[in-house]
Every structure is written in C-alpha cells, then in structure tokens.
N, C-alpha and C positions, 0 to 999 in steps of 0.2 A: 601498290603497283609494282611491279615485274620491269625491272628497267631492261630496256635491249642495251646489248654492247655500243659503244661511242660508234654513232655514225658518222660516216666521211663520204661527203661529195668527192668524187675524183675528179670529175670535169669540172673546169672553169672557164670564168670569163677574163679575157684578156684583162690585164692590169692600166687604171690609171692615173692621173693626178687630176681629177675633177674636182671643182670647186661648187661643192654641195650646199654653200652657207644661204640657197632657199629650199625649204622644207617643199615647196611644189613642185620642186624642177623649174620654178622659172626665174629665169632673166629680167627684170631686177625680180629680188624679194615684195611683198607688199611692202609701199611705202609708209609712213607710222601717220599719216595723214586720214589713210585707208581705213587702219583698226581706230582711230576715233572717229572718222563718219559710222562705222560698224554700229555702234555703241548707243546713236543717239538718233538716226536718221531710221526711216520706214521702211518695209520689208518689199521685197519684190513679188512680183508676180508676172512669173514670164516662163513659157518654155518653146523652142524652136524644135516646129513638128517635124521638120524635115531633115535634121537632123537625128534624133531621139530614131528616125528608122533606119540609119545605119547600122551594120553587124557589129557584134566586141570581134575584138582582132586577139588571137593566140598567137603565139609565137615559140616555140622549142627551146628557151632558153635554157641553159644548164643552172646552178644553183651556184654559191659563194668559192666553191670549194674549200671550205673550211671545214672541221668537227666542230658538229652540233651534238649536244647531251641529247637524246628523244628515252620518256619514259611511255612504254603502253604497256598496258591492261591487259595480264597476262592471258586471258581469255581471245582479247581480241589480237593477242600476238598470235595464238595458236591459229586462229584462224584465217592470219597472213599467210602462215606454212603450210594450213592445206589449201590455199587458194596456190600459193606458188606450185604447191607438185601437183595441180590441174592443170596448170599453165606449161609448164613442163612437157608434162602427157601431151597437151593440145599441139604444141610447135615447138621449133628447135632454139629453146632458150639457152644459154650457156649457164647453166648451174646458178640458177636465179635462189633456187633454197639453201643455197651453199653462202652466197652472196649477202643474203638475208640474214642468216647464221650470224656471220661476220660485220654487218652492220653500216651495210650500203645505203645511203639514203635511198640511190637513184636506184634501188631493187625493190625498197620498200616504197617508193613514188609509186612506181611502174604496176607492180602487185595491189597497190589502192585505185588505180587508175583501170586495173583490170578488172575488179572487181564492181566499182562504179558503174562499169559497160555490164559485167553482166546481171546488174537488177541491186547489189548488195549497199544501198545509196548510204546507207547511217556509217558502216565501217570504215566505210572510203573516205567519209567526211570525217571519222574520229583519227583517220591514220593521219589524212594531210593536218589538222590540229596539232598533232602531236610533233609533227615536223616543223610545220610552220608557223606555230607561238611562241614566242621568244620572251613570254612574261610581261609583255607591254600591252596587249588586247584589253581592250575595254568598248564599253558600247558608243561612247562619244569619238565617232572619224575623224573630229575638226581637230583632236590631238595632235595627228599627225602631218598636218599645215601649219600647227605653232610650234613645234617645240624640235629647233632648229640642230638641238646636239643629238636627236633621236639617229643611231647607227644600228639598221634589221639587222640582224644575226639568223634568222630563221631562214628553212630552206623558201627560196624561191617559187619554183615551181611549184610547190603544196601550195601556198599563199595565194598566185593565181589561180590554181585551182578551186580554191576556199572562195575566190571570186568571183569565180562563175558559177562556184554550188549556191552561192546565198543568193546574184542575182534578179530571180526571179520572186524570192521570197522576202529579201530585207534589202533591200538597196544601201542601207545606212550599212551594214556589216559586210557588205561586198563590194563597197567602194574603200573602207578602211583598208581591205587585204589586199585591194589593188594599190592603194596608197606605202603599204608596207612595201610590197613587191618594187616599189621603185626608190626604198626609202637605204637600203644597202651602199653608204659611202664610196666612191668610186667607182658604181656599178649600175647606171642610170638602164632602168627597163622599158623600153620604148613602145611592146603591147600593152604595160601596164598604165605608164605615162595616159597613152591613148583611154584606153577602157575607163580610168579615172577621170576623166574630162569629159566622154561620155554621162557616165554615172552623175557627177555637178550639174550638167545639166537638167538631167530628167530629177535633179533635186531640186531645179531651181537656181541656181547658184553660177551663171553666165561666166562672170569675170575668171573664176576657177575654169570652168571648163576651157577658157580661153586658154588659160595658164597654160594646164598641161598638154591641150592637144597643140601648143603652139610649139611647147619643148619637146613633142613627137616630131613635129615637122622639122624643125630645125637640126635635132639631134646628130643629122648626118653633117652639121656643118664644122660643128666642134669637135664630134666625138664617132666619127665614121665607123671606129672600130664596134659601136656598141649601135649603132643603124643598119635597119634593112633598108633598101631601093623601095620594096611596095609599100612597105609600113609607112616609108616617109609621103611615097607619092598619096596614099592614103589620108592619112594625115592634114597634108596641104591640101589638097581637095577638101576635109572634116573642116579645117581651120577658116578657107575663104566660102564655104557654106553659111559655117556659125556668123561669122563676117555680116555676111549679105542680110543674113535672117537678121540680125541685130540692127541693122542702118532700114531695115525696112520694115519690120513689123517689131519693134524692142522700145517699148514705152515701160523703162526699166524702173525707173525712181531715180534720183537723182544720188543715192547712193549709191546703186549697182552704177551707172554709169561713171562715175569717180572712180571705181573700184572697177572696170571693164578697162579703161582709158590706160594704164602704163603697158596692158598686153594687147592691143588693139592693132599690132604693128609685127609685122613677121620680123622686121630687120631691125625690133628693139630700140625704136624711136617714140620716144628721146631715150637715151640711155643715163646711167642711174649718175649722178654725179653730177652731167653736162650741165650747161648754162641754160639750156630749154626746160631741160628737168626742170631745175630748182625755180625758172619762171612759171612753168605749171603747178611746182609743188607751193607753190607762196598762193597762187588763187586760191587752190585747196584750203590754205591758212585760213584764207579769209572766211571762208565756206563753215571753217572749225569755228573762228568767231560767233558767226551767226548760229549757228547748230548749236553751242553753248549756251546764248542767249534765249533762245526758241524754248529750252530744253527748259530752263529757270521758270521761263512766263509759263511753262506747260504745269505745275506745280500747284494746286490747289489755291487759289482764293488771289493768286497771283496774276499780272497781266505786263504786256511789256508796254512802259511808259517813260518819258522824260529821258534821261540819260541813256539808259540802258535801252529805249528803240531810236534814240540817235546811234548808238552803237551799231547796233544791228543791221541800220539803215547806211552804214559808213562800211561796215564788211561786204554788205553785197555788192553798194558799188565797187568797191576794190574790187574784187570776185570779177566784176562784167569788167572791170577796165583792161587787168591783166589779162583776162580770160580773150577779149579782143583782139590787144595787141599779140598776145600769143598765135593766135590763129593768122593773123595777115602777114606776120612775120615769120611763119615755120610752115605757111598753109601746103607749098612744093613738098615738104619733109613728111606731110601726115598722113598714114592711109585714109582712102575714101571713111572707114568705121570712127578713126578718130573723128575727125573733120565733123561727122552727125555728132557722136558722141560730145565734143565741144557746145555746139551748135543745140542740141539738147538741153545741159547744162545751164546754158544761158537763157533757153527761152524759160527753164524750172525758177531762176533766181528772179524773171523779170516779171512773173506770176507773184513770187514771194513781196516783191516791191511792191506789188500793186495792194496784195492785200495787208502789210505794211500801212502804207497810205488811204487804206479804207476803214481803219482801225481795228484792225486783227491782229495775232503775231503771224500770220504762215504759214503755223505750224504742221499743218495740216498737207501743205504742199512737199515736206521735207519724207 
C-alpha cells in the first residue's frame, strides 16, 4: 500500500473533562450484578415497533482534530484525485486536490462522500475504512460496551458514515461504528449516542438502547457544548417512547428487566452509590443467589433438593421483601417504567416460588 501523507483534522470539537468511565455513555455504568444475571438468566424477546420506525439522526460533526496515520491503496488514491478534479470542474471548491495532496482528512471525507452520491458505493466505503479504523474493528460490537479504557482515535465522521453504509446490510457492524463514533474520550457524539440505541433495539437489546438514547437526551444537561436543541428534544420524545412501549407491551424476561431498571429514569434515579441503589442492588444479590442455584440443578442428572432448594427458597424471598420495601419507600422517586419494571420482577420471582413449591427448580421461568 501507498501511504497518503499524515492527515490532520483542522476542525474541532470544543475541549473537555468528561468522565467517560461508562463505555455506553451512560450514567451509572452496568452494575456487576447485571453482567452476572447476563451470564446465567434467558434471552429476550422483545422489539418496540414504534420505535424501530424512527429516522437515524446525522449530525455535521467535525472529527478529533488530531493526526491520524490513513494508508490507501494506491489505485484507490488515484481515483480520490480524479474524483477531486470532477468536483472541482463541477463547483467552486477551494483547491480540494491541493488539500488532498497535503493530507486533509476532511477533503478526503468530503471527496468519499462525493463519490458515495454519485453511484461509486465500494470506494467510498474503502476511503471512510481507511480513515476510520483505528486497529480496534472486529466483528463482535459488545466490545465496545466492555472494555472501558477503549479511547477511538479514528476520524469521526468516516465512522458514522461506516454506519450508515452497513445499516441496512449488517446491523452488528454498523452499530459498532456508531459505538466507535461516541467512543472518543472527552468527545461524547450525541447523533451517534442516538443511532446506537436505535440500532440495540432492533437487536433486541432494550436496556442498551435505553442507555444511550437516554445519554442523547440528557447530554445537554452536563455537556451543552457537545448538544444540539433538536437532537436532544429528539431524543427525549425516542426515550419516553421506548418508556411507554416497555411498561405496556415489554414482557422482557427477568433479566432484561434487572438490566432495563438502573436506566429507566431520565434524572438517574437512584444514582450509583446512593442508599436506594445499594437497597436495589442487594435484591439483585439475592436474585444472583437464586440464578446460581437454578443454574447447578440445571446440570445433567442433577435437581434442586434439601439444602440448596432451601437456599433458593430463602433468596427469593429476600428478593420480594427488599424488592417491596424498595418500592413503597422510593415509589414518589420512580419513573412510571421503573415502577412496572419492579413490579414485573416481582410477579417473575412469585412464579419461580410457586414452581419451587411444586417440585421444580424455576428454571425455566428465569
């Protein structure tokens, strides 16, 4: 390969000190209660249709401003340069082939994005690659929800782009590039945020898309410099959509509801540390109990008996009691979604008792 000269973004995004220690954008992180129901509890099946027909939202961001290395293919360089002097001919560019020479990302964006519109769809997709891979792309998206020191380097804007070329074709590789696109330390992307929380949903994946379309909507309360007005009012209409669809038609499993439940609230109730937290996160414990137990008797030739379904029978009722008093005691503090989602919960542990005491493990309920 033919490396182009060091490109540099000129334009940036204002600077700041964001605290990116969740890999989703959201307020709190999953809490580690979460990734063990993940682990052991049944899959969902749920998608909110009325949702899933809102637009993806673009947005003109500019890119890091930093220098990025981009290597292309000296074939498909040459044929940025003749795209540039058509474009040129066409309207009054400022020396876009001059630009390109010298190693402007946002000439060589502009020149892929041109050529995109007029028919040229494989080059366009190979140029924003070349921009917006940063050596981290792999096929598994959920990467980029765990792995919390991940800082993009790659341009921006190619990345969204990248995510709406695959779109329609792989949803798994064009929810990642939207994941990337907001994954830039101190530089949270609030169409991306958005179009990712989209995208979780029509995968399935509620609690995610709560996440981030909830850090779309709020974005302007923390970080005004990095919100738009529509995006957000967007947003919060996408957010108490997703809401309503979940407390009315969201027979999630009782995982996805554990894991819907800490972002279920625009104003981040409870918040991560509080004394409501840690009383909702202690029912979860118990929950882990039981999930633990369930998982043993689910093992070949095994069943749960004596001890260990007195245990089991001791964690759910914890589960209902806390879970209880949680609700009568914070019920003013909870959105309408928590409130079901509780409420849910409760009626999934009081099935598991039941078949408990008719000589089953459950498991089947979980």
């Amino acid at each position: 390969p033919s490396p182009c000269p060091q490109i540099a973004n000129p334009a940036h995004s204002p600077q700041s000190n964001i605290d990116h220690s969740s890999r989703r954008g959201r307020s709190p992180p999953r809490p580690q209660y979460i990734m063990i129901l993940r682990s052991l509890l049944a899959p969902l099946a749920f998608v909110a249709a009325s949702l899933v027909a809102l637009p993806f939202l673009v947005a003109a961001d500019s890119g890091r401003g930093e220098t990025v290395a981009v290597k292309l293919d000296e074939d498909l360089y040459n044929r940025a340069l003749a795209h540039a002097a058509i474009m040129q001919q066409n309207q009054p560019i400022d020396s876009i082939t001059d630009r390109l020479r010298n190693g402007d990302a946002e000439a060589l964006y502009e020149v892929a994005k041109s050529m995109n519109d007029s028919g040229d769809k494989i080059s366009s997709v190979l140029i924003w690659h070349a921009l917006a891979d940063d050596g981290s792309e792999g096929d598994d998206y959920e990467r980029y929800d765990s792995e919390e020191g991940y800082d993009y380097a790659g341009h921006v804007p190619s990345a969204m782009a990248l995510g709406f070329s695959y779109r329609d074709v792989d949803r798994a590789r064009s929810l990642h590039y939207f994941l990337m696109a907001t994954s830039a330390k101190g530089k949270p992307h609030q169409a991306a945020m958005y179009n990712a929380g989209r995208l979780y949903l029509e995968l399935e994946d509620p609690s995610a898309a709560l996440a981030y379309i909830r850090a779309c909507a709020t974005l302007d309360r923390e970080h005004p410099g990095f919100a738009r007005p529509q995006l957000s009012i967007s947003c919060k209409k996408a957010y108490e959509t997703l809401s309503n669809e979940l407390v009315e038609y969201g027979d999630v499993g009782l995982e996805e509801a554990a894991e819907c439940f800490p972002y279920a609230h625009l104003d981040d109730f409870p918040k991560q540390g509080s004394k409501e937290y840690n009383e909702f996160h202690k029912a979860m414990e118990h929950l882990e109990g039981y999930a633990a137990q369930a998982a043993r008797a689910r093992r070949p030739g095994e069943v749960m008996t004596g001890a260990a379904l007195n245990r089991a029978k001791d964690h759910l009722s914890s589960a209902t009691e806390a879970l209880a008093n949680f609700r009568s005691s914070h019920r003013e503090q909870m959105s309408r979604l928590q409130i079901y989602l509780v409420g849910y919960v409760m009626d999934r542990i009081k099935n598991l008792s039941a078949k408990l005491e008719g000589g089953g493990n459950g498991s089947d309920e979980l």
